[in-house]
N, C-alpha and C positions, 0 to 999 in steps of 0.2 A: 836554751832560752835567750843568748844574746841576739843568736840569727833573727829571733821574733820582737826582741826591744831593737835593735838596730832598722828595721822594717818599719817598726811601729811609730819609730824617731821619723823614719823618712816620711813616711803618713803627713806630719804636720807639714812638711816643703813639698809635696804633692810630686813628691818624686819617686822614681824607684831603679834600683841599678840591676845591670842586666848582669847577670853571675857570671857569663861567658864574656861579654865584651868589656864589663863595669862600665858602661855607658849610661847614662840620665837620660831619662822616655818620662812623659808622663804615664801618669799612674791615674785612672779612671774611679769614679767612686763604686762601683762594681769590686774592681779588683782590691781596692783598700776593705771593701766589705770583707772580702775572701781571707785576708790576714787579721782582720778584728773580732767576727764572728768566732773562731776558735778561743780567741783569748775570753771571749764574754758565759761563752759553754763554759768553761773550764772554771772560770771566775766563779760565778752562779754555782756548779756542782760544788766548788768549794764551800760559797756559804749554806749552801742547803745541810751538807753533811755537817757543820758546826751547829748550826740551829738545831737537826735532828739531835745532837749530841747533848745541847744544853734541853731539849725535853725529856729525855730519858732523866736527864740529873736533877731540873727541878719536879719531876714527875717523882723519885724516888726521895724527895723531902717535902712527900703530900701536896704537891703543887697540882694539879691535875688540870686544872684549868688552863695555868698559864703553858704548862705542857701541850696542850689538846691547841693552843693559838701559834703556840713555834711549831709545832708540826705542821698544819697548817701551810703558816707560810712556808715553810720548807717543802711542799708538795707544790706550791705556788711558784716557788722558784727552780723545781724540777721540769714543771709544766713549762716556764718559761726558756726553761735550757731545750727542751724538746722542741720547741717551735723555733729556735735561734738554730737547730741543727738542721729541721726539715729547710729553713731558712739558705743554710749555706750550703747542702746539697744542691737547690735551686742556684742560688748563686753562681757556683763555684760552675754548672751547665752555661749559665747566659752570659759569664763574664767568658769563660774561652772561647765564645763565636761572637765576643764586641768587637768592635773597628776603634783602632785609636782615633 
């Protein structure tokens, strides 16, 4: 995880270092896509599974309702991490054939 916050840090200076030279290139918004998109999947599947988690538990203290709306969104922010993956599949094709 540091290689992906050390990346993510260069994000705001619109930099990025080349691993073999350590040289400073910019860095396209394509390719910042391609380091973001994984952190926002992974972000997302986390909250989904804690939301699923709190409707099992107010579901099993006769909450059914409020259960049936975090599920819910939890299926909203599964849907969401789907389209951020078909997302950076694409990506990750049109960013290795950009031109700096």
């Amino acid at each position: 995880m540091p290689g992906v916050i050390r990346e993510l840090d260069l994000l705001k200076h619109r930099v990025v270092l080349d691993p073999l030279t350590g040289e400073e290139g910019a860095m396209n918004d394509l390719e910042k896509l391609q380091l973001l998109l994984p952190h926002w999947i992974e972000h997302n599947a986390e909250h989904a599974d804690e939301l699923r988690s709190w409707a099992d538990r107010v579901q099993h203290s006769g909450n059914v309702d409020v259960a049936k709306r975090l599920s819910a969104a939890a299926a909203s922010l599964q849907n969401a991490g789907d389209h951020l993956s078909n997302l950076l599949e694409e990506v990750t094709g049109v960013a290795g054939h950009d031109a700096r």
